[in-house]
C-alpha atoms as one frame of an Amber mdcrd trajectory, in Angstrom:
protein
  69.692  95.209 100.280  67.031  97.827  99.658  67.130 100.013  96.839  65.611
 103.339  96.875  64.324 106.245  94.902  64.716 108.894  96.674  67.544 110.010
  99.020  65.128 111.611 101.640  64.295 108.104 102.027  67.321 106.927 103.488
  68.904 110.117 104.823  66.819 111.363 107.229  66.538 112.274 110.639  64.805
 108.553 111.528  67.455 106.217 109.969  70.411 108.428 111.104  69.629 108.788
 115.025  70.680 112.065 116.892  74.346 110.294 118.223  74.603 108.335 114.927
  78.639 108.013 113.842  79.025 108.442 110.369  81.859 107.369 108.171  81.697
 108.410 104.660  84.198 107.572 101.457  86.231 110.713 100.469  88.133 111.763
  97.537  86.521 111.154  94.304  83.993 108.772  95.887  82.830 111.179  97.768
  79.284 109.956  97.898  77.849 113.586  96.995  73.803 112.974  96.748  73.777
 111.671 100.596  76.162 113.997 102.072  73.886 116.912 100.211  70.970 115.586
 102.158  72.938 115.027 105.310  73.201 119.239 105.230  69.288 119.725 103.950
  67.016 117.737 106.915  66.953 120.411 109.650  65.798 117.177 111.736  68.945
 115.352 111.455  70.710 116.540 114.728  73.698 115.924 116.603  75.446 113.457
 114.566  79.658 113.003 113.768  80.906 112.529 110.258  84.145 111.135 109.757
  85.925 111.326 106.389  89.240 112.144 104.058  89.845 114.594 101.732  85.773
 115.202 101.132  85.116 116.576  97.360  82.552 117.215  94.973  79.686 120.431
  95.101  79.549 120.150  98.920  79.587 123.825 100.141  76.449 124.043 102.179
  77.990 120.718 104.410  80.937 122.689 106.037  79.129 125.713 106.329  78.695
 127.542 110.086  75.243 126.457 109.988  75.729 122.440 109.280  78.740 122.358
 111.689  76.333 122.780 114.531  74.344 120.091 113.712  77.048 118.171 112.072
  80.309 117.644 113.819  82.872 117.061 111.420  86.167 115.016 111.876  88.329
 116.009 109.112  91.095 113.320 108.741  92.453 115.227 105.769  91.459 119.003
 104.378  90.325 119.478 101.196  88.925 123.217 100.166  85.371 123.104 101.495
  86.742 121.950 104.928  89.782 124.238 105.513  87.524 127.244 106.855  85.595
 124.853 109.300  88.610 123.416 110.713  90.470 126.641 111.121  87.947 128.743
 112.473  87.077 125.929 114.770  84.021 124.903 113.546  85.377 121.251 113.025
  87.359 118.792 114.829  90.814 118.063 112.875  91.718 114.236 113.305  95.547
 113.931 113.478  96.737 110.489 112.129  98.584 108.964 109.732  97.044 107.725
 106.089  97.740 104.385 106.839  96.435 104.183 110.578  93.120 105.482 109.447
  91.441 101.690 109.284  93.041 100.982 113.075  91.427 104.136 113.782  88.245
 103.453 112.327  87.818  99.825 114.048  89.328 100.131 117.550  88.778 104.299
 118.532  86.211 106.156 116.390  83.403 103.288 116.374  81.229 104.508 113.088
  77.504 103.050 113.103  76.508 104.013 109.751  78.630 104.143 106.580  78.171
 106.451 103.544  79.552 104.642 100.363  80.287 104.666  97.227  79.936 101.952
  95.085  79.929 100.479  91.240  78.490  97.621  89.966  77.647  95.253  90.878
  80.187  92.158  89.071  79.162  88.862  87.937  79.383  87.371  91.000  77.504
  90.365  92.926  79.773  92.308  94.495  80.468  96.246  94.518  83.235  97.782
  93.947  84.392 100.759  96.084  85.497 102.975  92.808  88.286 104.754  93.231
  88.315 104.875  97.067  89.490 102.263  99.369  91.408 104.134 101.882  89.100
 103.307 105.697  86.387 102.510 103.919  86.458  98.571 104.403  87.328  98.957
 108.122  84.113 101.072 108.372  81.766  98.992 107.344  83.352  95.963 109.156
  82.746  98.639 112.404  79.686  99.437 111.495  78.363  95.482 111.037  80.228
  95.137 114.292  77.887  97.452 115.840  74.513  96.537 114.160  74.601  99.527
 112.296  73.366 100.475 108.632  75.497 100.661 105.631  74.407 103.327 102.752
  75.734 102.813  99.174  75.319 105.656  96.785  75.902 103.682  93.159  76.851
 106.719  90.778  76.547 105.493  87.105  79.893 107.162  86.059  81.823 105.620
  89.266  84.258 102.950  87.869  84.636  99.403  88.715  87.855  98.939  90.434
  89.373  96.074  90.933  90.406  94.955  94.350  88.417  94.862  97.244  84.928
  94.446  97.256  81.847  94.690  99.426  78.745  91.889  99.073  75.699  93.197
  98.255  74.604  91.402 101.796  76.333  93.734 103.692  74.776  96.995 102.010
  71.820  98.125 103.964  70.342 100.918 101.377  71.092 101.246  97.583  70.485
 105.085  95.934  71.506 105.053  92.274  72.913 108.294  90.761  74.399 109.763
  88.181  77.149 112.919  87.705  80.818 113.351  86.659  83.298 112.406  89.365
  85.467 115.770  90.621  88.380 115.928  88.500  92.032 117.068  89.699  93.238
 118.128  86.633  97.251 119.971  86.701  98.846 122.386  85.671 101.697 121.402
  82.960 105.085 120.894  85.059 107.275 124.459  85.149 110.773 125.067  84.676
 111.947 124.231  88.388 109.547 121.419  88.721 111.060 119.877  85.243 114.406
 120.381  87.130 113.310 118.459  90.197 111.782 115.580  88.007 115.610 115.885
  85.997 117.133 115.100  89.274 114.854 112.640  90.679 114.806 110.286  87.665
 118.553 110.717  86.714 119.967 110.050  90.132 117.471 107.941  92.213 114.647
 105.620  89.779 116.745 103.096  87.999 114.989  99.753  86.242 112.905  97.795
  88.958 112.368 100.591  91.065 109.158 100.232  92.743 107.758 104.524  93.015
 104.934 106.228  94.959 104.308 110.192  94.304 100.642 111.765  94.199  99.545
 114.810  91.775 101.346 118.115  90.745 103.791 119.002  88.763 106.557 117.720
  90.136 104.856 113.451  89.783 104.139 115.289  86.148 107.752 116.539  85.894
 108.807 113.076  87.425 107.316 111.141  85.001 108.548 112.884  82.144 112.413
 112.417  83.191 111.511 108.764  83.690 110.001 108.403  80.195 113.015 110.233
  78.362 115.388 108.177  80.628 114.232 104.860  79.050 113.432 103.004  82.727
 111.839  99.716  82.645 110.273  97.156  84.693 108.838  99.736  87.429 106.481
  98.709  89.979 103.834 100.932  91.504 102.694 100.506  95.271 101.442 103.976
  95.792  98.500 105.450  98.162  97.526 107.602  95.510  97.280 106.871  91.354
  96.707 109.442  89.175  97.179 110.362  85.542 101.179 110.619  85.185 101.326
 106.933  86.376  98.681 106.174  83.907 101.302 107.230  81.085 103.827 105.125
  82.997 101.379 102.524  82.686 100.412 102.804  79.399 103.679 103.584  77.549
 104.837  99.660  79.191 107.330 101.546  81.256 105.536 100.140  84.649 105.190
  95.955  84.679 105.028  95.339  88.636 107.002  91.934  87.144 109.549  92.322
  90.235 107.731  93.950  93.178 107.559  91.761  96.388 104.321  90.512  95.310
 104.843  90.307  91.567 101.402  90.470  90.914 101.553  92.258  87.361  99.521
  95.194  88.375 100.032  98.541  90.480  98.277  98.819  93.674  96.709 102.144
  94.817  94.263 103.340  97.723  93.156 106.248  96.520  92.284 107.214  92.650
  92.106 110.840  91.008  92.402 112.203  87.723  91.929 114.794  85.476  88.904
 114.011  83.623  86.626 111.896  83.024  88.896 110.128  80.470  91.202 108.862
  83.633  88.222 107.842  85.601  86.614 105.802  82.527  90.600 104.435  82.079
  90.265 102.799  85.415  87.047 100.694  85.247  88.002  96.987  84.879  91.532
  97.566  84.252  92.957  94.434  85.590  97.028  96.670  85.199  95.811  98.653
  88.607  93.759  97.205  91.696  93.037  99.105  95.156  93.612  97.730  98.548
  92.870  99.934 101.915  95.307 102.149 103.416  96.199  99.744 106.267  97.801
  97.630 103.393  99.104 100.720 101.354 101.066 102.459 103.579 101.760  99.595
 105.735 105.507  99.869 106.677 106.112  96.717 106.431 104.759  96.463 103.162
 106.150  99.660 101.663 109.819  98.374 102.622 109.117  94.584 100.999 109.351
  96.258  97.820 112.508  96.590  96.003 113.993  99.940  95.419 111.401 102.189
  96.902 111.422 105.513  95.934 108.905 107.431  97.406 108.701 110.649  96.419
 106.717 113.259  98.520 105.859 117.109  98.779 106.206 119.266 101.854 105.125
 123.307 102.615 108.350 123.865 104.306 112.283 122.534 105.482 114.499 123.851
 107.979 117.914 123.804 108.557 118.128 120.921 110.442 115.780 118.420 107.884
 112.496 119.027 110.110 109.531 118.626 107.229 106.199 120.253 107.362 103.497
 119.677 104.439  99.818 119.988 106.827 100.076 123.333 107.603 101.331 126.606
 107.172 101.242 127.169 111.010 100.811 125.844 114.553  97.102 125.818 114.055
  96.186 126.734 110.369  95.760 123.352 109.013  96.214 123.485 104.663  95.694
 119.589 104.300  96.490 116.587 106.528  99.365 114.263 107.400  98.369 111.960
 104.754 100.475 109.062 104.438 104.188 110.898 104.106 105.553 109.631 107.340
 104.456 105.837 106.109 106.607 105.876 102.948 109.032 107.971 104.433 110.175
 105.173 106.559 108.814 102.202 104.377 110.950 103.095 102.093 114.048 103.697
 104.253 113.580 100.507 105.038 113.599  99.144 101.291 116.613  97.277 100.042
 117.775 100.252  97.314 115.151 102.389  98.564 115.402 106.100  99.056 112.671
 108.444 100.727 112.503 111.981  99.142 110.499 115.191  99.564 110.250 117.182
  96.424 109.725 121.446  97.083 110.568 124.411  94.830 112.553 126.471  96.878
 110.218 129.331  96.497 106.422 129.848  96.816 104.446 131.294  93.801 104.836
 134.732  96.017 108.687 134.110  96.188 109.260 133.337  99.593 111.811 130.732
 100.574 110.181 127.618 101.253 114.021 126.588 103.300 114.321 128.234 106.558
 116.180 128.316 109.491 113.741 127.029 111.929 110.270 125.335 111.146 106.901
 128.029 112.540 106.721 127.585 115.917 104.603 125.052 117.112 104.237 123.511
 113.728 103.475 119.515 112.911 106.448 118.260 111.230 105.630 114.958 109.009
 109.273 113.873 109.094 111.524 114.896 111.822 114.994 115.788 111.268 116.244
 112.815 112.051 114.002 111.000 109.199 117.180 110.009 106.653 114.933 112.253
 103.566 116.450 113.124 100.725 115.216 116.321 100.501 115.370 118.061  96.067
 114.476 121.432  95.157 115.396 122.883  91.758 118.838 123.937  92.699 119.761
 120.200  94.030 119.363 117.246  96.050 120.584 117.078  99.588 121.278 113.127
 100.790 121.575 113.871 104.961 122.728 110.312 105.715 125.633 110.293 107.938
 125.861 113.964 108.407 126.241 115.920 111.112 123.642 118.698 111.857 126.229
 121.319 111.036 127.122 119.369 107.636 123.552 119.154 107.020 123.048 122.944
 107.886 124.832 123.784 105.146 123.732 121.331 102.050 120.023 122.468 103.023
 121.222 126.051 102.799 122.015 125.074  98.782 118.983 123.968  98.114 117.942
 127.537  98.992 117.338 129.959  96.080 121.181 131.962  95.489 119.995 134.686
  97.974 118.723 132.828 100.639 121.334 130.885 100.356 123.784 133.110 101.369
 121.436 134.470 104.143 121.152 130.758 105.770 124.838 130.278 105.343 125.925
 133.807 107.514 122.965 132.543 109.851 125.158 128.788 110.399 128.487 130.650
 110.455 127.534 132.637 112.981 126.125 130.702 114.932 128.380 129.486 117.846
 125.997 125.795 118.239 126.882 124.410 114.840 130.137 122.582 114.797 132.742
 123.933 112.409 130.131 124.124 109.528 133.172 125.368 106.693 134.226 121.958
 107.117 131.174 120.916 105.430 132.134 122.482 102.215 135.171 120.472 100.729
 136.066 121.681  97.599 133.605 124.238  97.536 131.070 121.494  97.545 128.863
 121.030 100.552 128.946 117.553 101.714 125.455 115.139 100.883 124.721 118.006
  98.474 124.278 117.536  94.333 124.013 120.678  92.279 121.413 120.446  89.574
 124.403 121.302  87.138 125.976 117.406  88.181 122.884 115.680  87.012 123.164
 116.193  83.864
């Protein structure tokens, strides 16, 4: 391994070859000093950079300029590549969270890896910080292929544990220094606190294993689970941020009876709100990280006992279809992510329940229920995905219902005026089978008013 002082010394336009394929960490790890340089040398020229959710002070990468040098394959939007990718400037990769490493290895073929990196240990290995996600398969891709592996070691990047890389296998060492982008949230509102209310009360019970990412609903979430007095919770989760670090640290989460039993929660992906949360993480031996392929491997995610996994979504229509990448056919807000893996890992859980968590309105009061998804729209869990689907108003549990009968619980979880809108949409509508049977005793079926939870 070679360090070096400057980054024009390893990012340039003779170490990264016009038809160079390059994979870079995303998220926090986002290695931020190389990717700045990647968008500076004019002389670096038709190359391919593949990454997820890229953040940090980045704007000049993603501008119209950069994309036609740089083409981009966004695996998962964050704000400075929404504009490329709608407008076209960018290449949007479709594919799940956890078939990113598959990807990585077998299809996209990466010859150079951008990195991030702490450390290194006692033993002298790096740690990837708080990104594991492809990162692993890439540089086993990019060894495959002869090809050179940059590590930008930021001073403030913490130490992981969980997988490592050898120092023999990084090409080029740049040390840095600057705060990690923070995620910090907004304190959980009314409806979310009644979504968290129903999702703690009626679905996490002692030795539930959970996965949820960052908002106010995982804020709300954790709150209900702290004043419901749960133990012995596991975490297997793609993403860890600060709510499950108050799980965490009020004892609430022991990982004592998850399939592996290994005494600490496992994550691919780590955010949080300041620099407090990042600090939090380095050498805590109560969290590790492991790749996505292991994360959100189905297999893995159903293996634990009592999965709840509790995701958000854009949209729901009346028959269950789910949409959470985009707002329409081709205006892509975010990614797939890894929904659709713990939607069905944890279907597959013994005790396990999949949710998706939505108010029922948008900040600009539309209905976020409808009758039929946007035309043309990605749905992360089709309507025959067995989701229990919560908004404020209720939870909806569509197993063993009929379209009709689950026509009409969505239609609850509709704000009081939509709801009656949806409801004269089903009864008149001659393709939905005797939908007032659904309601028995003024209750539809699968449905639970907030008002029972309590």
């Amino acid at each position: 391994m070679k360090t070096v002082k400057q980054v024009e010394d390893v990012v340039n336009g003779t170490l990264i070859k016009s038809g160079s394929r390059i994979y870079a960490s995303g998220n926090a790890a986002t290695p931020q000093v190389l990717l700045r340089q990647l968008a500076r040398d004019p002389a670096i020229q038709g190359v391919e950079l593949i990454g997820v959710l890229f953040l940090g002070e980045l704007e000049d990468l993603f501008a119209e300029a950069s994309c036609g040098r740089i083409t981009h394959r966004v695996i998962f939007n964050s704000h400075h590549t929404r504009e490329a990718v709608n407008k076209g400037w960018a290449k949007y990769q479709l594919m799940h969270l956890g078939d990113i490493p598959r990807q990585v290895r077998h299809c996209l073929h990466p010859n150079v890896a951008m990195i991030s990196v702490a450390g290194p240990d006692t033993g002298g290995n790096y740690s990837l910080g708080t990104t594991s996600e492809g990162v692993m398969a890439a540089i086993a891709a990019v060894k495959a292929q002869g090809g050179i592996i940059i590590a930008e070691r930021n001073a403030q990047m913490p130490f992981v544990l969980g997988d490592t890389v050898p120092a023999a296998l990084i090409d080029y060492r740049l040390d840095t220094d600057y705060p990690l982008p923070a995620s910090p949230v907004q304190p959980a509102d009314d409806n979310a606190r009644r979504i968290g209310r129903i999702i703690a009360e009626r679905f996490v019970e002692d030795r539930s294993t959970i996965q949820f990412g960052i908002g106010q609903v995982p804020e709300a979430v954790t709150e209900a689970i702290l004043d419901k007095g749960v133990r012995d919770l596991g975490i297997h989760t793609e993403l860890f941020a600060d709510a499950m670090v108050r799980l965490v640290d009020a004892g609430v989460v022991t990982n004592r009876f998850t399939a592996t039993r290994n005494n600490f929660s496992i994550a691919s992906i780590f955010l949080a709100n300041d620099a407090s949360g990042y600090e939090w993480l380095h050498y805590n031996s109560s969290v590790q990280s492991r790749p996505a392929d292991y994360t959100n491997n189905i297999l893995n995610i159903a293996a634990q006992p009592r999965m709840v996994a509790i995701n958000a979504a854009i949209g729901v229509d009346l028959h269950g279809n789910i949409w959470a990448d985009s707002m329409r056919a081709r205006w892509i807000y975010s990614g797939v992510g890894g929904q659709c893996d713990f939607i069905r890992g944890a279907n597959l859980s013994a005790g396990g329940v999949p949710i998706i968590a939505l108010k029922s309105l948008t900040s600009k009061g539309v209905s976020k229920v409808v009758d039929m998804c946007p035309k043309g729209i990605t749905t992360t869990a089709i309507a025959a995905d067995p989701v229990v689907i919560v908004t404020e108003n209720g939870a909806l549990d569509p197993r063993g219902l009929s379209i009709s009968e689950r026509a009409v619980g969505i239609a609850h979880l509709a704000s009081p005026e939509v709801k009656e809108q949806l409801l004269r949409e089903i009864y008149d509508s001659p393709e939905f089978h005797r939908p007032g049977a659904a309601l028995a005793g003024g209750v539809a079926k699968g449905f639970i008013p907030y008002e029972a939870i309590r």
